[in-house]
VOGU-3710 file (C-alpha; in Angstrom, 3 decimals, decimal comma):
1> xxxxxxxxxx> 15,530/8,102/14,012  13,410/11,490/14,310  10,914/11,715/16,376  8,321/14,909/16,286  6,994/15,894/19,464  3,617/18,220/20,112  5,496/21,355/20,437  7,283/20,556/17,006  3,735/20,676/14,870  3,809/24,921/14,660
11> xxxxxxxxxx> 7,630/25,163/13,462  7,582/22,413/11,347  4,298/23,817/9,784  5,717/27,650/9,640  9,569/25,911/8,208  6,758/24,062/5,228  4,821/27,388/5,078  8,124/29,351/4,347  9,630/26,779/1,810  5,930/26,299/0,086
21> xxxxxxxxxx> 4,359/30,071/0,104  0,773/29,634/-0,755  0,476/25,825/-0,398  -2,156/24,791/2,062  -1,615/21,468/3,540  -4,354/18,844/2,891  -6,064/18,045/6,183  -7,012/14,289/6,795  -10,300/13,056/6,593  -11,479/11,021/9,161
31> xxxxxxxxxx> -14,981/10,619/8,154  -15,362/6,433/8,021  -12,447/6,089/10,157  -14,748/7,922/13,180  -17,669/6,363/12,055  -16,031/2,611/12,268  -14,485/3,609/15,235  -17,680/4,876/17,552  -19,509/1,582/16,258  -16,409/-0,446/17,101
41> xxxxxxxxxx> -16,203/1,482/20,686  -19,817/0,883/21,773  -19,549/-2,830/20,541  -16,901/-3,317/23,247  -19,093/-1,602/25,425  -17,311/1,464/25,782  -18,157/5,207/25,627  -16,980/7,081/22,598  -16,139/10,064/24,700  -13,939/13,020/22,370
51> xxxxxxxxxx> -11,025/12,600/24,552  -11,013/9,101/24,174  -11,771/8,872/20,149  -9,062/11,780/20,382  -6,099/9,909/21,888  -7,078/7,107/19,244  -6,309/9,673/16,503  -3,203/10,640/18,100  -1,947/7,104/18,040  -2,823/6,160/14,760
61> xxxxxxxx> 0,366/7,813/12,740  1,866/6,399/15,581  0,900/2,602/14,556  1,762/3,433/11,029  5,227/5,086/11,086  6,531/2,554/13,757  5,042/-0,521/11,718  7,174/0,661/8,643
//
């Protein structure tokens, strides 16, 4: 199994740029997801505070390539 660390995002990014020359990545949109998630947050009676929403964002492709 492969795992990708932090530090691996800019070469595996310039490796795709150099293979794909003029292809720009789509970027994910996380408009509802944020939105469901700050309701959900102050529901528990929590703070949606960025670095918390952030780690949450950072775990998500987490959840999903470890549940397949």
């Amino acid at each position: 199994m492969i795992f990708f660390v932090r530090q691996d995002v800019p070469l595996f990014e310039g490796i795709i740029l150099d293979l794909f020359p003029g292809v720009d990545s789509p970027q994910p949109d996380f408009g509802v997801f944020l939105e469901a998630l700050k309701d959900n947050i102050v529901k528990r009676k929590l703070q949606p505070v960025p670095w918390f929403i952030e780690k949450i964002i950072q775990a998500c492709p987490l959840a999903y390539f470890t549940s397949t």
